[in-house]
C-alpha positions as CSV (number, residue, x, y, z in Angstrom):
1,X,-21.5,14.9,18.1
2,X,-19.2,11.8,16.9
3,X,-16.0,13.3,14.7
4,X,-16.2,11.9,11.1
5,X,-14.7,8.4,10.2
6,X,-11.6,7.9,8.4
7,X,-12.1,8.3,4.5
8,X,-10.1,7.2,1.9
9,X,-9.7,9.5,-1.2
10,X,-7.4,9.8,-4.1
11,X,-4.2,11.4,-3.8
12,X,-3.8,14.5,-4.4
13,X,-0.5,16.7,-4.4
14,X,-1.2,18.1,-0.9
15,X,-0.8,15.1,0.7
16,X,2.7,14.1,-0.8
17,X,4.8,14.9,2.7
18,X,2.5,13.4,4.6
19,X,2.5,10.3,2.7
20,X,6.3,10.5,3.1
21,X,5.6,10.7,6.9
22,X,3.2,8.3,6.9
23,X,5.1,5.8,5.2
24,X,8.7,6.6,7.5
25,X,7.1,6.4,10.8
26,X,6.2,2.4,9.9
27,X,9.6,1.8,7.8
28,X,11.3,3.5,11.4
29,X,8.5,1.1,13.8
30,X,10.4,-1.9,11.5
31,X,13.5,-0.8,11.8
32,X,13.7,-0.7,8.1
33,X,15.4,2.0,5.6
34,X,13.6,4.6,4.1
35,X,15.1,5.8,1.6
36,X,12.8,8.0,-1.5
37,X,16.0,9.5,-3.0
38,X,16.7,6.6,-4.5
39,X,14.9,2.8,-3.5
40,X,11.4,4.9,-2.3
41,X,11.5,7.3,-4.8
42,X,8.1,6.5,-6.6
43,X,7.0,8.6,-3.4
44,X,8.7,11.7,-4.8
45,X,6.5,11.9,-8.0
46,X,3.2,9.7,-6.8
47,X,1.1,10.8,-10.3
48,X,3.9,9.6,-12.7
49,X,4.4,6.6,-10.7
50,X,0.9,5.9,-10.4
51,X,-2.2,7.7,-12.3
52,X,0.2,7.8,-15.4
53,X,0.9,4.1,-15.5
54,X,-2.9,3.6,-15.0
55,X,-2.7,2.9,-11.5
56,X,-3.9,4.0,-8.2
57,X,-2.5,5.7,-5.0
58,X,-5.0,6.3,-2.5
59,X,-5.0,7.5,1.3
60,X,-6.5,7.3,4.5
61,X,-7.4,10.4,6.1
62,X,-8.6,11.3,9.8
63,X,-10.2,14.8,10.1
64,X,-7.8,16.0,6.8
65,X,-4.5,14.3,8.1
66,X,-3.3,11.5,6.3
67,X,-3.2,8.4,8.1
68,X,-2.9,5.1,5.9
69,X,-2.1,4.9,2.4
70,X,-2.3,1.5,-0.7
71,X,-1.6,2.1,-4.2
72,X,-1.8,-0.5,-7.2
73,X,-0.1,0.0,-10.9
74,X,-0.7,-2.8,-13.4
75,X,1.5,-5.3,-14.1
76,X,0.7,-6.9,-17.3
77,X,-2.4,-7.1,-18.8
78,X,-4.1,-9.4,-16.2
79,X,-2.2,-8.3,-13.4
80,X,-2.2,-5.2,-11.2
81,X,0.4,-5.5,-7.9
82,X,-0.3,-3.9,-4.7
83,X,2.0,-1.8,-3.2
84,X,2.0,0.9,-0.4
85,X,0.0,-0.6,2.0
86,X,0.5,1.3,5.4
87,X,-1.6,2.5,8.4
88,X,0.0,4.5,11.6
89,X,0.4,2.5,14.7
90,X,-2.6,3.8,16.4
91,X,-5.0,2.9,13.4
92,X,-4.9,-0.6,13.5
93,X,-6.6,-3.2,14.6
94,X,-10.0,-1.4,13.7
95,X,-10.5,-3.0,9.8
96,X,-8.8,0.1,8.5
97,X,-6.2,-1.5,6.8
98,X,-8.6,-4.2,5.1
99,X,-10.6,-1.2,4.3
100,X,-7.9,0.1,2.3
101,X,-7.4,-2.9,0.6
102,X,-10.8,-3.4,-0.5
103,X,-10.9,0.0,-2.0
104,X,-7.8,-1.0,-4.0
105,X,-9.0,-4.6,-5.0
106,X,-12.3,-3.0,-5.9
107,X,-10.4,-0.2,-8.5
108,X,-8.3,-3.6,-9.5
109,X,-11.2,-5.6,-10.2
110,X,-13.3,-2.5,-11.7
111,X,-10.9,-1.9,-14.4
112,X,-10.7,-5.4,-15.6
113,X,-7.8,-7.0,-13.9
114,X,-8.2,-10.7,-13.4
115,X,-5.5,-11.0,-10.5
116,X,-3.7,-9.1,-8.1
117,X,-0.5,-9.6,-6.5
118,X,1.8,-8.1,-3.5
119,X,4.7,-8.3,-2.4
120,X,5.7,-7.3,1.2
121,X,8.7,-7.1,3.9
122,X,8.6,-10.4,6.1
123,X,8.7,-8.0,9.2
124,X,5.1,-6.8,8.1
125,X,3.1,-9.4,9.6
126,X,-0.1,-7.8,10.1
127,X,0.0,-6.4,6.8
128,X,0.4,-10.4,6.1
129,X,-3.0,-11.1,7.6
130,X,-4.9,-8.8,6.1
131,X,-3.7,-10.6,2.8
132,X,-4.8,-13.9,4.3
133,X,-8.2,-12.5,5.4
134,X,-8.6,-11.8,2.0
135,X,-7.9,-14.7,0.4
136,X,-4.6,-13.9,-0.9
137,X,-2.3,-17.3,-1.5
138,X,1.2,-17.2,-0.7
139,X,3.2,-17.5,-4.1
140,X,6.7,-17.3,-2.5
141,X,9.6,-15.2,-1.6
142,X,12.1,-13.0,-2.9
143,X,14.9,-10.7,-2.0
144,X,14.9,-7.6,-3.0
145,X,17.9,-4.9,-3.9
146,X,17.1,-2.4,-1.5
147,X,19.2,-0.8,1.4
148,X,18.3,-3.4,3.7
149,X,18.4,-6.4,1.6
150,X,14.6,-7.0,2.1
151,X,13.4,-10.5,2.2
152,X,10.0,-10.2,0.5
153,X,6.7,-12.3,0.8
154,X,4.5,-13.0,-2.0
155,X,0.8,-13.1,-2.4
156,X,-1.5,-13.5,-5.6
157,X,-5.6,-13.0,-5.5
158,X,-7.4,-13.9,-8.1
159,X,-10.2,-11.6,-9.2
């Protein structure tokens, strides 16, 4: 008997510290600041930040553990921006994290939104091809006022 595939499901309050696990193991893999008392803290009230703003924040679960997690909150009335794409180390590479974004681009395109755009760390690279599997087109770059002084890539699909 095969164990169950990995499922993506809205988020629900029981999975709030392991979202914040989820998402510090990769910030720690990049050598990145995590910081959700102040920069990261969207992650400390997901519904407000989210499901309130008529947005999204879904994860990726393996036999009830969270694994991966994407989110999208609109940004304008054409315009929804992805954000909170991670997957654990050990999860990629198997069309999980395109999985997730397809669920998000699909709740993006479902409620009307003619483009979606993301922003992400330069040190993310594979996150980068997923975008460009997609058919995401790089728009630019920009740094961002965050601990680190991120330097940011951008990338715009149109729906």
């Amino acid at each position: 008997m095969s164990s169950p595939k990995p499922a993506i499901e809205l988020f629900a309050p029981p999975h709030a510290a392991a979202v914040l696990d989820v998402i510090g193991t990769v910030f720690e893999e990049y050598g990145m600041s995590f910081d959700p008392s102040d920069f990261d803290s969207d992650l400390l009230d997901i519904p407000r930040h989210y499901a309130d703003r008529g947005g999204w924040f879904s994860v990726l679960t393996d036999a009830g553990r969270v694994v991966g997690t994407v989110a999208a909150v609109p940004k304008g009335a054409a315009t929804c921006e992805i954000k909170r794409l991670y997957l654990l180390p050990e999860y990629r590479g198997r069309g999980l994290g395109r999985a997730l974004m397809e669920h998000i681009l699909d709740r993006v395109r479902e409620a009307g939104f003619r483009e979606a755009v993301a922003w992400s760390d330069v040190r993310l690279e594979t996150a980068h091809q997923v975008y460009d599997r997609l058919g995401f087109e790089r728009i630019g770059e920009r740094d961002i006022d965050d601990i680190d002084q991120s330097h940011e890539l951008g990338f715009l699909k149109r729906l």
